[in-house]
N, C-alpha and C positions, 0 to 999 in steps of 0.2 A: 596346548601345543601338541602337534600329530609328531611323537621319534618312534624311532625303533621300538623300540621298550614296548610302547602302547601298543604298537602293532601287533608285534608276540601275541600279548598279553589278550587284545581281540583276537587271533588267532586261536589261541588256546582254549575260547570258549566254546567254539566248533566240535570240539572233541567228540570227532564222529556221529556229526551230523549229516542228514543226509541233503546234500545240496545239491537244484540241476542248475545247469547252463542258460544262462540268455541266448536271446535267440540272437545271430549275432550273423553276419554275414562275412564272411571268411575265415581265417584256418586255424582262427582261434577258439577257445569255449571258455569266454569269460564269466564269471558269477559275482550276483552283488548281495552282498548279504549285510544284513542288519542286525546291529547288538544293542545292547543296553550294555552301558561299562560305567558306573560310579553315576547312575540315575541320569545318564546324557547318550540319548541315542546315535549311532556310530554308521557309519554306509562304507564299505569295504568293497573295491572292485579288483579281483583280480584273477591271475590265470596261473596253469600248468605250462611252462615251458617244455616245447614240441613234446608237450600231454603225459611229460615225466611227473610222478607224484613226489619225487625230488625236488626239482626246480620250481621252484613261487614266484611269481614275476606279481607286487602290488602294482598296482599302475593307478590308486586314487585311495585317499581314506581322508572322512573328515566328518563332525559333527553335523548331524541334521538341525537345523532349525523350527 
């Protein structure tokens, strides 16, 4: 099950990583990034709200297949 928690928790393995943007057409700069969290691969899409490194807007996370 995708909560909160987990999300952190994939979030926290970025820990300054360097990631670009999908190419994306409009006035977003979304990114999808892929983890491995407890030997189950993870796809994370999300953005900077108006491009603040404050604000995280996820907008999808779920198990690869």
């Amino acid at each position: 099950m995708i909560t909160n928690e987990l999300i952190l928790e994939l979030l926290a393995k970025i820990n300054g990583g360097n990631l670009k943007p999908m190419k994306y057409e409009g006035n977003r700069e979304p990114y999808e990034w892929e983890v491995f969290y407890q030997d189950k691969p993870y796809v994370l899409f999300f953005w900077f709200d108006d491009h603040d490194s404050q604000g995280l807007w996820i907008r999808n996370c779920h198990r690869i297949d």
